[in-house]
C-alpha positions as CSV (number, residue, x, y, z in Angstrom):
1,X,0.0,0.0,0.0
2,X,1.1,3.3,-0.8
3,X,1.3,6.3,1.2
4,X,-1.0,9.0,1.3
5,X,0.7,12.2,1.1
6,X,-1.8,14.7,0.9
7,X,-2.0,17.2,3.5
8,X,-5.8,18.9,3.9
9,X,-6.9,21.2,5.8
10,X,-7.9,18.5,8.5
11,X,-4.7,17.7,9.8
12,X,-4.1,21.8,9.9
13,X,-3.9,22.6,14.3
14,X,-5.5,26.2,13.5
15,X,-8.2,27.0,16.7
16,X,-6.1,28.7,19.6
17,X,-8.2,26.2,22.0
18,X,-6.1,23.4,20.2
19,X,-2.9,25.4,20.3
20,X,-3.6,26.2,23.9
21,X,-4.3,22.2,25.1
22,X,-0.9,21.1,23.2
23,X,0.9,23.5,24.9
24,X,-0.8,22.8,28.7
25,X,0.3,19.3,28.1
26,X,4.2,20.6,28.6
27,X,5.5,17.2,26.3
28,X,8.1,19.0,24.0
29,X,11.3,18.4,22.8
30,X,14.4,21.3,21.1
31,X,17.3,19.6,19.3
32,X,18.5,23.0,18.3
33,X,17.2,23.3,14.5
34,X,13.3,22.8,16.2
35,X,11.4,22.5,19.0
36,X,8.2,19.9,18.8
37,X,5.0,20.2,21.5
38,X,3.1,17.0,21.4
39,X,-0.3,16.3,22.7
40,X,-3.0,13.5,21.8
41,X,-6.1,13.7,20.1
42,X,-9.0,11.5,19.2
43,X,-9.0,11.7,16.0
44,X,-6.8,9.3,14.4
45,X,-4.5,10.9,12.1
46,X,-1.7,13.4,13.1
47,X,-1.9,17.6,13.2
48,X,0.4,20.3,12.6
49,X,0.7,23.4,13.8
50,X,2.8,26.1,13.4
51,X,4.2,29.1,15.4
52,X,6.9,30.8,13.7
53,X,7.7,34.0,15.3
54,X,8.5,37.4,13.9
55,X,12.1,36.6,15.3
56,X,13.0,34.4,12.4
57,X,12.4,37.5,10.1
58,X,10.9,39.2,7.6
59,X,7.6,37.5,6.4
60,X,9.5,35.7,3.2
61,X,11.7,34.1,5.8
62,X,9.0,33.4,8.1
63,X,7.0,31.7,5.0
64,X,10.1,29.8,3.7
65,X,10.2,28.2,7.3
66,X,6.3,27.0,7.1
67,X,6.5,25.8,3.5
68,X,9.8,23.5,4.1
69,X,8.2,22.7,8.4
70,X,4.9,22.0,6.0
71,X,6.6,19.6,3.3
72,X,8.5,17.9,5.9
73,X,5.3,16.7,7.9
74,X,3.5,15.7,4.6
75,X,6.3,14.2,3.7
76,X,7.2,12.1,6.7
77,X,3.7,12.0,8.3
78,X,2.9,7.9,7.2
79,X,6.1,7.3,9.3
80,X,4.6,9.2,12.4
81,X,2.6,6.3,13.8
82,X,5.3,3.9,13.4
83,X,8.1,6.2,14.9
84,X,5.1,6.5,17.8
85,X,4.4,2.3,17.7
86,X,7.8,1.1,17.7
87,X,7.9,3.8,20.8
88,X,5.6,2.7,22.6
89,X,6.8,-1.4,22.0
90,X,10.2,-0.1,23.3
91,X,8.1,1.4,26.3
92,X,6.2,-1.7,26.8
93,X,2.9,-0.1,26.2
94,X,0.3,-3.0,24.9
95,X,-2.7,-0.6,25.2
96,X,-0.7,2.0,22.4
97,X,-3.2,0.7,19.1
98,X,-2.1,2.4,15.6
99,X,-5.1,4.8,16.3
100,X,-4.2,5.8,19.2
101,X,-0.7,6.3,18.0
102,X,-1.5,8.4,14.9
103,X,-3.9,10.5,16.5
104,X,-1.0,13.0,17.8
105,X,-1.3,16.5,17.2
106,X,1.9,18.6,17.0
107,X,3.2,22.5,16.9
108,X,6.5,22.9,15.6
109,X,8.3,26.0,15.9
110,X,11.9,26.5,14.3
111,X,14.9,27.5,16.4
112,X,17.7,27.6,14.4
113,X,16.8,31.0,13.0
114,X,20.2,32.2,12.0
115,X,20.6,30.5,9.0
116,X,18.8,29.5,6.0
117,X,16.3,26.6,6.2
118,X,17.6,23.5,5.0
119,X,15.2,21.2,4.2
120,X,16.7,17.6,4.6
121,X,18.1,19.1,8.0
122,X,14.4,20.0,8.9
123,X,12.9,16.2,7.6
124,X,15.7,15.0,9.7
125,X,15.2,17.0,12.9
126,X,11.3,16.7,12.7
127,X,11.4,12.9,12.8
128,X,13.8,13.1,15.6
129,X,11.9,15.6,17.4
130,X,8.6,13.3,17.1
131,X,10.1,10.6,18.2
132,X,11.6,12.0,21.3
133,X,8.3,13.7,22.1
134,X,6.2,11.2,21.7
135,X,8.2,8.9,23.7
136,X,7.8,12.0,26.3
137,X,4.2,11.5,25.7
138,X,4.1,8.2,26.6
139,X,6.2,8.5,29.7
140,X,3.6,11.0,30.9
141,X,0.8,8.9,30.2
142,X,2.7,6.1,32.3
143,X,2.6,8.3,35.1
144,X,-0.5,9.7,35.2
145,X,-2.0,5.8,34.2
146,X,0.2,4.8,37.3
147,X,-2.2,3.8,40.7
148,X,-1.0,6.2,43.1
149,X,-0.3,5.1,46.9
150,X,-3.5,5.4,49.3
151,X,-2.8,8.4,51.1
152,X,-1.8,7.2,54.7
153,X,-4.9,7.7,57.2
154,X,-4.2,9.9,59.7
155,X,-6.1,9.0,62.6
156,X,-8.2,12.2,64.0
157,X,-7.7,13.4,67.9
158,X,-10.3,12.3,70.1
159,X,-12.5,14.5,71.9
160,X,-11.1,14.2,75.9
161,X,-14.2,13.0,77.4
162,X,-15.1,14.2,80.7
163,X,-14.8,12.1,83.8
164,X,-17.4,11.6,86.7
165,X,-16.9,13.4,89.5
166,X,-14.7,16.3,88.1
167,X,-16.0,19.4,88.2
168,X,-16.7,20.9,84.4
């Protein structure tokens, strides 16, 4: 079977409630060229969203760096939920199904804003930076999936009854 490597406007992260819930979930990883926020969704396929900053430059930079971040994710996105699998296999996670691993929504914002895009640096660091943020992902979801402890009871003072014959 052949990949799909359209990109519509589904898998787009646009609404700022989406942006906002990606970045509450504080799973991200910066290897220096980008830095990746991952959060789950339910839908089944992965998102991207992008927040390039007026720091990278003038808008024909800022729009280089969303066309090659863009490519790189339609590109590379039929990998995503294998990179995330074979994640979660190395994890140990048996309740990670290939739904649940490419329903991941992720913001990408570049770093290395010095230089000129490169765009087989860029493929390179984005499947890198999934990878290590979803396996971030995961590790949070161990944690939080994790029973906590019973809180110890702490048994509560009794009232000193009074005694007969004492005067009140």
């Amino acid at each position: 079977m052949t990949p799909n490597y359209s990109f519509p406007k589904s898998q787009h992260v646009r609404r700022q409630l989406d942006f906002t819930r990606i970045y509450s979930v504080k799973t991200a990883y910066n290897n220096g060229v980008l830095l990746v926020y991952a959060a789950r969704n339910d839908l089944g396929y992965p998102r991207l969203g992008l927040s390039v900053s007026k720091k990278v430059g003038k808008a024909h930079a800022r729009n280089r760096w969303k066309r090659i971040i863009r490519e790189a994710f339609r590109l590379q996105q039929s990998e995503f939920a294998g990179i995330v699998l074979k994640t979660a296999q190395n994890e140990n996670r048996t309740d990670i199904t290939p739904e649940i691993a490419a329903g991941i929504d992720f913001i990408v914002i570049p770093k290395k804003i010095d230089v000129e895009p490169n765009f087989k640096e860029v493929c390179k660091s984005l499947k890198y930076c999934v990878k290590r943020a979803s396996e971030k992902l995961f590790q949070l979801r161990m944690k939080n999936d994790a029973p906590q402890p019973a809180a110890p009871s702490v048994p509560t003072p009794e009232e000193p009854q009074p005694t007969e014959g004492t005067p009140s």
